[in-house]
C-alpha positions in Angstrom: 101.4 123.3 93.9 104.9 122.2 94.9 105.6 118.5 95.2 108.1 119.2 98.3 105.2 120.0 100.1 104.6 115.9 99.8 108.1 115.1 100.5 108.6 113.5 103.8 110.0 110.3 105.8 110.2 107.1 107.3 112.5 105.5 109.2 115.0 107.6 107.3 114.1 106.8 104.4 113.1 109.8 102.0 109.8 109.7 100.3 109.0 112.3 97.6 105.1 111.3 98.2 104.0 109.6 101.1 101.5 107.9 98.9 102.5 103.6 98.6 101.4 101.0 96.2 100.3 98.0 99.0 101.8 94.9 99.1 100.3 92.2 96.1 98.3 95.2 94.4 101.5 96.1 92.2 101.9 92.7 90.9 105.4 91.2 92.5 107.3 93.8 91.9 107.5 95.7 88.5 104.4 95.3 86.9 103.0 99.0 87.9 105.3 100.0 85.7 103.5 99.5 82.5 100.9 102.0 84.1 102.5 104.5 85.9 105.9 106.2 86.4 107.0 104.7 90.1 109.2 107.8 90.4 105.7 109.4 91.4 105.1 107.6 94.0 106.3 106.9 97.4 107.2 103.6 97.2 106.3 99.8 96.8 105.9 97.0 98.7 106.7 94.2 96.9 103.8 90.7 97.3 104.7 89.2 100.0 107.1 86.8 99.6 107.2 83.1 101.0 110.6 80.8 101.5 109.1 78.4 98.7 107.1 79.1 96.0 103.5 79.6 97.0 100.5 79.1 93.8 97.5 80.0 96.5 94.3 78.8 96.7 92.5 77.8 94.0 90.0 79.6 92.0 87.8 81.9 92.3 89.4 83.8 94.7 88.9 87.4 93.7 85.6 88.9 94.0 83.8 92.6 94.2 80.5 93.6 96.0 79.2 96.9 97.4 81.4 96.7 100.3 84.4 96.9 98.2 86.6 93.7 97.2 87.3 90.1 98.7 90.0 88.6 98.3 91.8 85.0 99.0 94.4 84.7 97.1 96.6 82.6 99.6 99.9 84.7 99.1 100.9 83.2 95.5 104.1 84.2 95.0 107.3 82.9 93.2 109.5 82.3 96.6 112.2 83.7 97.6 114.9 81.8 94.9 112.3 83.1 92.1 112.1 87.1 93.5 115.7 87.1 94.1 115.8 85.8 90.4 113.6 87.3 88.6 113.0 90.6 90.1 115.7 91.6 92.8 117.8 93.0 89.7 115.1 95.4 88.9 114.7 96.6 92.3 117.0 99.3 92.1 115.7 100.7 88.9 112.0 101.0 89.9 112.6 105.0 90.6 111.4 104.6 94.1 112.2 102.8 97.5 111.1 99.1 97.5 109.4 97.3 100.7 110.4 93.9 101.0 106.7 92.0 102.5 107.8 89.1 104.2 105.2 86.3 105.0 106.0 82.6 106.3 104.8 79.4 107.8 107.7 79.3 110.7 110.1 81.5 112.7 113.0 80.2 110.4 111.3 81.3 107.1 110.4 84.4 107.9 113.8 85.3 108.9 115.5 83.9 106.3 113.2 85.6 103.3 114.0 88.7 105.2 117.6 88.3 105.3 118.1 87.5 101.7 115.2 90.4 100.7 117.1 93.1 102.7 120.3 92.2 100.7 118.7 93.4 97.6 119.8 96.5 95.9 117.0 98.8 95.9 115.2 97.4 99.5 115.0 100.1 101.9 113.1 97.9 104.5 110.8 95.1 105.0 107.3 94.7 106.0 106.4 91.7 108.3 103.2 90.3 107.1 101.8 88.6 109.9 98.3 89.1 109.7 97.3 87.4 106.2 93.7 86.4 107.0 93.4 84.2 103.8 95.8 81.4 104.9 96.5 79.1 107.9 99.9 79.1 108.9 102.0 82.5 110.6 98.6 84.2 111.8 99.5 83.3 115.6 102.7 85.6 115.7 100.4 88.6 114.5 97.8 87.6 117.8 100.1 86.1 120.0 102.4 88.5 121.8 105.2 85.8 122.9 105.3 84.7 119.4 105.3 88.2 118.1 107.9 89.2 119.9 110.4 86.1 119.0 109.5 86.5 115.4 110.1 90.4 115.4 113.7 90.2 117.3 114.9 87.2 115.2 113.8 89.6 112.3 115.5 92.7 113.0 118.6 91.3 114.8 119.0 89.4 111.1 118.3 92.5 108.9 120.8 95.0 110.9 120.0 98.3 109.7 117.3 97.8 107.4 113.9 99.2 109.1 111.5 97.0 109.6 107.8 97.9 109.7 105.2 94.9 111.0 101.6 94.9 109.6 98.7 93.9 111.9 95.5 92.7 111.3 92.8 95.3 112.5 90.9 92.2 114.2 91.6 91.8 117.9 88.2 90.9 119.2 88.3 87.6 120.9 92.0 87.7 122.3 92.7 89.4 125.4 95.4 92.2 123.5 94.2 95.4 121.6 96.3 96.4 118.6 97.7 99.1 121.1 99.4 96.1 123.0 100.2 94.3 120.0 102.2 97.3 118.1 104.1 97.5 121.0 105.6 94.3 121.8 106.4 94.8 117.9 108.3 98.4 118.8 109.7 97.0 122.0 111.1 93.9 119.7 112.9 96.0 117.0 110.1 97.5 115.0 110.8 100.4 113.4 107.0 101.7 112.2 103.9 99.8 111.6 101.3 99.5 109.1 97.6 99.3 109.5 96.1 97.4 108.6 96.1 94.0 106.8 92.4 93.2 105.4 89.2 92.1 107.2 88.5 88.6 107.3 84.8 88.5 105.2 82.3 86.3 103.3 80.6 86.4 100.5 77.7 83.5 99.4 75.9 83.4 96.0 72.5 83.2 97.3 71.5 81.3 93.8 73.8 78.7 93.9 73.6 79.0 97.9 78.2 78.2 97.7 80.6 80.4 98.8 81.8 82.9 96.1 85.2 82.4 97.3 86.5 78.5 96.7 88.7 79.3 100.3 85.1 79.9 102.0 86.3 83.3 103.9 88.5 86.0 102.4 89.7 89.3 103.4 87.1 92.6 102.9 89.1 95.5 101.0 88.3 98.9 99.6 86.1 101.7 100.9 84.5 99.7 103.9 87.0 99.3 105.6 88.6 102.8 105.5 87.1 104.3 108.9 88.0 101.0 110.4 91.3 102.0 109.8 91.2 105.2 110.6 90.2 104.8 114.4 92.8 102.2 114.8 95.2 104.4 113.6 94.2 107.4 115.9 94.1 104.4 119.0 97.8 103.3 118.4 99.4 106.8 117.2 97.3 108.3 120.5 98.3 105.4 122.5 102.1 104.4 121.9 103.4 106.2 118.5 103.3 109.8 118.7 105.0 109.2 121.9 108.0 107.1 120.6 108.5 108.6 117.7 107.4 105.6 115.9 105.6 106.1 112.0 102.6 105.0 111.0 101.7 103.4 107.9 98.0 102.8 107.2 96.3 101.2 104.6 92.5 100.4 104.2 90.1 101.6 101.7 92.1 104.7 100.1 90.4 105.6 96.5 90.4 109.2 97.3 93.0 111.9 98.3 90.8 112.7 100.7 91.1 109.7 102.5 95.1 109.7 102.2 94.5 112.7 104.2 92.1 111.3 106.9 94.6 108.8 107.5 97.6 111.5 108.0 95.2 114.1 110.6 94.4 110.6 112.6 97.9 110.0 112.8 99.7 108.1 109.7 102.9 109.2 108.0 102.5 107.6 104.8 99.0 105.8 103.3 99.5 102.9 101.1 96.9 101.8 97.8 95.9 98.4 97.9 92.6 97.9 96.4 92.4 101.6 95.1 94.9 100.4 92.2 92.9 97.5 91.2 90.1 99.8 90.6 92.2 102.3 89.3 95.7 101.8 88.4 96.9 105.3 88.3 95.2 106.6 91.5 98.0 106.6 93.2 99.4 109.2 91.0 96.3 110.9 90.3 95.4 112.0 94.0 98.7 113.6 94.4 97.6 117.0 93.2 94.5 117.3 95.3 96.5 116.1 98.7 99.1 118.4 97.8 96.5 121.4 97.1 95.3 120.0 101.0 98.5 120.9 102.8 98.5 124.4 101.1 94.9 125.1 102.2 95.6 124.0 105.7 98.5 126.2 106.0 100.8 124.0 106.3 104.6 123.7 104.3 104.8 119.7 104.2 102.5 117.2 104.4 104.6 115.8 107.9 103.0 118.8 109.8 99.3 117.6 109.7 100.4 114.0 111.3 98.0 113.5 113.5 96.5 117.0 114.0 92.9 116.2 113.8 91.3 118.7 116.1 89.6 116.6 119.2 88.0 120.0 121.2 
């Protein structure tokens, strides 16, 4: 099968797959490398990346179980001085379009790691993490629409050109505002896409020892679980708000298979990003590229852009 069948877009921004390695599942940056050729994939989104250097929370913090993996890793990360540093000069050699992930504890922060991220060679756009379950500062501008919508304006009035795409947590239960409302006060702010979603917040307790398994308490539930979560909140906004304005989806949650990549695309997703997949298997990425292309042959279709959305509902 042809690989242009796979090729498609974002933002303007030309994918040859619209398979993405999820931010903090490809190490900072370059580490994939090792493992895979990046010029197979989509793109990556780099870990998402703090003002000051972040070392998480402590140990453990990582854990499996039958519902998939649990994580609390507190968003380690090197800072914005060490990315810039350390890995901004390899950015433009990856083979593939980087994703700056931008998290922070303040308004200020988060605009200026996305400032100095989107000067980068190599960055093609940024993702605004603002739905991190696993730490306690930045969460209200993913709940909060006021604070949303400052945080997203001073963002993409500071980046210029650079789409920006704004992850949300798939938890709204509790607030008065559905994940419809919140993607689009992020559209209406300067959004240019969205991914969906960030993690679900989760628990794990060793029943011997009768502690927590995670030393932060609660973590964030990743992996198969999660997956038709996802998949309905992705059919609610594209249905909703972004076939409408023409705004892309990204969706990650629980993709080990390249049948759920395509799940994801039919309910309305452009492009699927790996997050847990990779840990379990480094190369899936790369590996389910044959069988999703194979897909879009069988369905009749010459690019994987014309099955967006076209799950049949009648």
């Amino acid at each position: 099968m042809n690989d242009d069948a796979l090729r498609t877009s974002i933002a303007g921004i030309d994918l040859t797959s619209p398979i993405l390695l999820a931010a903090g599942t490809a190490g900072v940056l370059s580490e994939m490398r090792d493992v895979l050729d990046p010029s197979k994939l989509g793109g990556i989104v780099t870990k998402s990346i703090t003002k000051e250097v972040r070392q998480g929370n402590p140990f453990p913090r990582i854990t499996f179980s039958r519902a998939g993996m649990m994580n609390a890793i507190g968003l380690a990360n090197p800072g914005i001085d060490g990315f810039v540093r350390d890995e901004g000069p390899k950015a433009a050699t990856m083979g593939c379009p980087i994703i700056g992930s931008v998290a922070g504890d303040c308004l200020d922060d988060y605009v200026e790691v996305a400032t100095r991220l989107a000067s980068i060679d190599g960055v093609r756009a940024i993702e605004a993490n603002v739905s991190c379950p696993n730490v306690h500062s930045g969460l209200e501008f993913g709940s909060d629409p006021a604070a949303l919508k400052d945080l997203i304006s001073a963002m993409s009035g500071a980046i210029g050109d650079i789409p920006m795409f704004v992850k949300l947590s798939p938890v709204t239960v509790g607030t008065p505002n559905t994940i419809v409302d919140l993607a689009r006060v992020a559209i209406e702010s300067g959004a240019r896409g969205l991914t969906l979603t960030n993690t679900v917040p989760a628990m794990g307790i060793d029943v011997r020892t009768r502690k927590p398994i995670l030393a932060n308490v609660t973590g964030g539930l990743s992996g198969p679980a999660i997956h038709p979560i996802v998949v309905r909140l992705v059919h609610l906004v594209y249905r909703g708000l972004a076939k409408d304005a023409g705004v892309p989806i990204i969706a990650a949650g629980g993709v080990t298979r390249w049948e759920d990549a395509a799940e994801f695309i039919l309910a309305g997703a452009s492009v699927v990003q790996i997050g847990a997949g990779s840990f379990a298997s480094p190369r899936a990425s790369v590996k389910m590229r044959k069988g999703l292309a194979k897909w879009v042959r069988t369905q009749g279709a010459s690019s994987v852009s014309d099955l967006v959305g076209q799950v049949k509902l009648d």
